[in-house]
VODREN-368711 format. One line per field, with one value per residue: residue number from 1; x, y, z of N, C-alpha, C in turn. Coordinates in Angstrom, 3 decimals. Layout:
<sites>
nr [NUM / ...]
n.c1 [X / ...]
n.c2 [Y / ...]
n.c3 [Z / ...]
ca.c1 [X / ...]
ca.c2 [Y / ...]
ca.c3 [Z / ...]
c.c1 [X / ...]
c.c2 [Y / ...]
c.c3 [Z / ...]
</sites>
This chain:
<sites>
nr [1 / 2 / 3 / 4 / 5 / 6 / 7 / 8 / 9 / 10 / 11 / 12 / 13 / 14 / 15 / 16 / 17 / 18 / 19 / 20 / 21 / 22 / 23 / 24 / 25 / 26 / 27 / 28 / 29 / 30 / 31 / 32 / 33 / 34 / 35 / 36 / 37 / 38 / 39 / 40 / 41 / 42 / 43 / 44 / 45 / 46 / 47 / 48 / 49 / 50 / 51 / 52 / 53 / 54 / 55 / 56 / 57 / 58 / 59 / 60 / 61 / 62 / 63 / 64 / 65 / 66 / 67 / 68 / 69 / 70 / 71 / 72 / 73 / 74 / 75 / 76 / 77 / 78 / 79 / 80 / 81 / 82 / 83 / 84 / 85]
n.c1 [39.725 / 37.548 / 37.476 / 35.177 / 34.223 / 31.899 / 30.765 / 28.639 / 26.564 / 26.401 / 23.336 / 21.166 / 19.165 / 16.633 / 16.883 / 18.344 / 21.333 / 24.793 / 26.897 / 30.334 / 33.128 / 34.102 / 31.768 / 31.436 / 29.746 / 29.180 / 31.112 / 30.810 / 31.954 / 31.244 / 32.700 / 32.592 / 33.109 / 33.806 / 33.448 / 35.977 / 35.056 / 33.089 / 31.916 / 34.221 / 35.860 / 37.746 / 36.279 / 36.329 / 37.647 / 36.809 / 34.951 / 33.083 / 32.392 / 32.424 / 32.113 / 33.101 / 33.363 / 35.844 / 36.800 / 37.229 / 36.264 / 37.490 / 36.216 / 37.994 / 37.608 / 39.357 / 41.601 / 44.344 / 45.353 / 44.975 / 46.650 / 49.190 / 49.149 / 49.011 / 51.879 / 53.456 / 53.108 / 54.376 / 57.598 / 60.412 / 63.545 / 63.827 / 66.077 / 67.897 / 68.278 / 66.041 / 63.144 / 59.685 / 57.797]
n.c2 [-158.141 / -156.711 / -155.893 / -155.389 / -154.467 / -154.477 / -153.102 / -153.751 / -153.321 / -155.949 / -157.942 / -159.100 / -161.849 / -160.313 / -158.453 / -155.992 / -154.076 / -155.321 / -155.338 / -155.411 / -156.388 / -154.085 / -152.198 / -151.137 / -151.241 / -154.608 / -154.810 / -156.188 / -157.334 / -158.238 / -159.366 / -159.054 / -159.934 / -158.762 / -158.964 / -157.053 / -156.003 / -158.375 / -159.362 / -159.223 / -160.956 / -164.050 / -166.969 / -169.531 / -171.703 / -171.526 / -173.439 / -172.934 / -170.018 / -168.702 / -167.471 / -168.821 / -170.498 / -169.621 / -167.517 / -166.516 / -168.863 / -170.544 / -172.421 / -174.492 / -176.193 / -178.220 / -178.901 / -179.627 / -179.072 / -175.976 / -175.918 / -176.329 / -174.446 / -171.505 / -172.804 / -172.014 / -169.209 / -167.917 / -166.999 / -168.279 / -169.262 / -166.789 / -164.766 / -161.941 / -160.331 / -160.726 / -159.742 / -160.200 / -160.955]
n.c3 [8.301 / 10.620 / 13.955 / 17.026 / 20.044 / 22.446 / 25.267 / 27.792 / 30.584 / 33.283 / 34.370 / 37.056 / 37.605 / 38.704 / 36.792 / 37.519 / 38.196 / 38.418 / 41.118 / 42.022 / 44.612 / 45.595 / 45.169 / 42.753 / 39.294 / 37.793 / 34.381 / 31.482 / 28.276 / 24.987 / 21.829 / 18.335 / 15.138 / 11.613 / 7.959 / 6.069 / 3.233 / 2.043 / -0.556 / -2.098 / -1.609 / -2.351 / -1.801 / -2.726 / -1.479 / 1.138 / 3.512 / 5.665 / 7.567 / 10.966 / 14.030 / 17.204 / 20.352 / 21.048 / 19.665 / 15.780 / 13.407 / 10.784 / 8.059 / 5.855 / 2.362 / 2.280 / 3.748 / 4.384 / 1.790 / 1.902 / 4.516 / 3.136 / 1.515 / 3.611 / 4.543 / 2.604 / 2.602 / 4.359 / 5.507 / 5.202 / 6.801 / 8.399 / 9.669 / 11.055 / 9.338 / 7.665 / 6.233 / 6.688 / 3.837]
ca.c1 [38.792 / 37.115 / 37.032 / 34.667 / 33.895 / 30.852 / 30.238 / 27.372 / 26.161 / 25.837 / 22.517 / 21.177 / 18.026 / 15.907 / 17.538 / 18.853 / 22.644 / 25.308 / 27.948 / 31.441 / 33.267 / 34.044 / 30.610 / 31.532 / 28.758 / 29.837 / 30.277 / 30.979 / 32.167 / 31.313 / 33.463 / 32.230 / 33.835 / 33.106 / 34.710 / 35.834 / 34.289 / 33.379 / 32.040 / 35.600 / 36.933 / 37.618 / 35.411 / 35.729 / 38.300 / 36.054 / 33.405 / 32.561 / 33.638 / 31.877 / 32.174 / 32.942 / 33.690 / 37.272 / 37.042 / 37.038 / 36.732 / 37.522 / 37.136 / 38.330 / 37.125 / 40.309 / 42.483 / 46.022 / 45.845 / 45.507 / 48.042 / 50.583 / 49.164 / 49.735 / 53.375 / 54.199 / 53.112 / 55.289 / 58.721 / 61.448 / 64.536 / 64.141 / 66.950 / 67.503 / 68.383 / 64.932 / 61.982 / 58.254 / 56.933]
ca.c2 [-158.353 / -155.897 / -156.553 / -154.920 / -154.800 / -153.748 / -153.249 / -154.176 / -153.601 / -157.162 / -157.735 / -160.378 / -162.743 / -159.498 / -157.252 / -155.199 / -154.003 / -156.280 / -154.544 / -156.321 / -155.812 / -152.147 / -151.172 / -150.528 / -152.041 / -155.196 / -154.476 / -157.419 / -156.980 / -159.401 / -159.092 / -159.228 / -159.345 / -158.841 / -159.161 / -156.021 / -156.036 / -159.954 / -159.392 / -158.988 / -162.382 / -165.351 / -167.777 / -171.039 / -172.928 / -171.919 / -173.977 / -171.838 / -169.000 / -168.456 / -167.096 / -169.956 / -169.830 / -169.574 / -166.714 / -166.726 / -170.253 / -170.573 / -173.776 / -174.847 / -177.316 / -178.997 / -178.687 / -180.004 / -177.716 / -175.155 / -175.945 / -175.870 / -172.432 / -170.998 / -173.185 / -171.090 / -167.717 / -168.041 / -166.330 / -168.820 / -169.458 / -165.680 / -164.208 / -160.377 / -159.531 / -160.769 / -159.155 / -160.711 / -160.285]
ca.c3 [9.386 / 11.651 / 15.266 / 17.529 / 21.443 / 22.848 / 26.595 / 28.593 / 32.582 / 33.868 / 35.306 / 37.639 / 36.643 / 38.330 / 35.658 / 38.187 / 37.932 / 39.514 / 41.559 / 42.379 / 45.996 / 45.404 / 44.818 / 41.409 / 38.119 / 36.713 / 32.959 / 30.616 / 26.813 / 23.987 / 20.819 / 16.816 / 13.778 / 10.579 / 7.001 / 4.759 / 1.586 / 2.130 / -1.738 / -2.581 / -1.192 / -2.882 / -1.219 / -3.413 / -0.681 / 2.657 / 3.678 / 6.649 / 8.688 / 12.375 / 15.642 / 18.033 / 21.918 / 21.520 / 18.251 / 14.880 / 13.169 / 9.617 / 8.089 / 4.494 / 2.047 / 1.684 / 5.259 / 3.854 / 1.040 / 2.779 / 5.329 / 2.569 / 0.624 / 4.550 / 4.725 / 1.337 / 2.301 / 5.839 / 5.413 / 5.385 / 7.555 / 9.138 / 10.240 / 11.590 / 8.160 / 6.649 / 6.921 / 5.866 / 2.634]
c.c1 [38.722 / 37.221 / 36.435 / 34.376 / 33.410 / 31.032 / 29.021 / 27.112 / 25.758 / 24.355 / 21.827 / 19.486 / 16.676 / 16.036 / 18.115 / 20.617 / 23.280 / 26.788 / 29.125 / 31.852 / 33.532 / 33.120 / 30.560 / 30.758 / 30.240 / 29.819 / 31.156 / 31.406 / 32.130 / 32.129 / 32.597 / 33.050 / 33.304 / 34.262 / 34.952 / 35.671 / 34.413 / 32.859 / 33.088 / 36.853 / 36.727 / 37.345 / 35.228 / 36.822 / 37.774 / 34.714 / 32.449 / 33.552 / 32.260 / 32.543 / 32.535 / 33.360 / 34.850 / 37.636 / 37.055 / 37.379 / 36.172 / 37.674 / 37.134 / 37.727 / 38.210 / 41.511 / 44.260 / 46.235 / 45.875 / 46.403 / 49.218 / 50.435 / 49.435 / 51.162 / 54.105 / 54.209 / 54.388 / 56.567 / 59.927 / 62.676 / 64.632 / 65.055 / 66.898 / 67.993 / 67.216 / 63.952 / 60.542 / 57.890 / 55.726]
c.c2 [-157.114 / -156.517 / -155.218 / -155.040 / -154.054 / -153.998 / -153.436 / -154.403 / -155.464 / -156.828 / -158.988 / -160.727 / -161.276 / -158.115 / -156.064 / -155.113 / -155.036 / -155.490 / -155.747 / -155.681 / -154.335 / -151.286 / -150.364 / -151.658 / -152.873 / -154.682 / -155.476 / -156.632 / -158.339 / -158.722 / -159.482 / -158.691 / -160.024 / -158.644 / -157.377 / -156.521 / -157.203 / -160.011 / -159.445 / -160.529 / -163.331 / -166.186 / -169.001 / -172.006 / -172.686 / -172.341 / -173.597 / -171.038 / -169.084 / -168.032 / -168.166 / -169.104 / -168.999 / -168.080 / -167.266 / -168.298 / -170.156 / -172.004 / -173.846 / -176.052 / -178.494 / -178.634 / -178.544 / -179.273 / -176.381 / -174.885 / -175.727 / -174.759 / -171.507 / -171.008 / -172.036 / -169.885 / -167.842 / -167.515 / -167.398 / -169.088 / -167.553 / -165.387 / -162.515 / -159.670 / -159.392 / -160.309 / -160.323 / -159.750 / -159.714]
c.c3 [10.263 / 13.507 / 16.104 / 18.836 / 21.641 / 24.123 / 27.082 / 29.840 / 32.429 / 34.464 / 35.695 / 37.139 / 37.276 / 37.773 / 36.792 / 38.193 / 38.959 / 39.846 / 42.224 / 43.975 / 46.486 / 45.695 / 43.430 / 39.874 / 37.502 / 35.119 / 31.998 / 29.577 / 25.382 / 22.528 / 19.657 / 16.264 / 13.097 / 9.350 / 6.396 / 3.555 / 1.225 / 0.419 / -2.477 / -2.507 / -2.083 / -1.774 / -1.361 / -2.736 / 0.578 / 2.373 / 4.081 / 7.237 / 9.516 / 13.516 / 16.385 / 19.703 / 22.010 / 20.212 / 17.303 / 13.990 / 11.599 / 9.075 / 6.385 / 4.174 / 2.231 / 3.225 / 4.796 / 2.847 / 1.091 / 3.977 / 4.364 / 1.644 / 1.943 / 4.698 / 3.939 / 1.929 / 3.865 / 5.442 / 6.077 / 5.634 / 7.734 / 10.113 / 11.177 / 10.542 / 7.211 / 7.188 / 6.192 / 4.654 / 2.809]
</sites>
């Protein structure tokens, strides 16, 4: 995944800049992301992927089987001797 943040002057409903108590331009930032080489993915257990309010929302066909192909990949009883695969 890519992630991206763009900036953007705030501006009020007569498009004019909006300055905070400083006297300094509001400037907002909305975020996008995007896949690398989404041709490249295996695709045949998501249903969807989207944007939502809260970020990226991935959803699977199958929920519980994918909860336990995540459980698997997870690195089990980690210590300070084990590292992640």
């Amino acid at each position: 995944l890519e992630m991206h943040s763009h900036p953007f002057t705030r501006l009020d409903d007569d498009d004019k800049e909006v300055y905070d108590d400083n006297g300094d331009v509001v400037v907002d930032y909305y975020t996008t992301i995007s896949l690398k080489e989404p041709d490249k993915q295996d695709w045949s257990s998501i249903k969807s992927v989207h944007q939502g309010k809260d970020g990226l929302t991935v959803e699977p066909y199958d929920k519980m089987k994918a909860a336990k192909e995540l459980i698997n990949l997870l690195p089990q009883g980690k210590t300070s001797k084990q590292t992640d695969p």
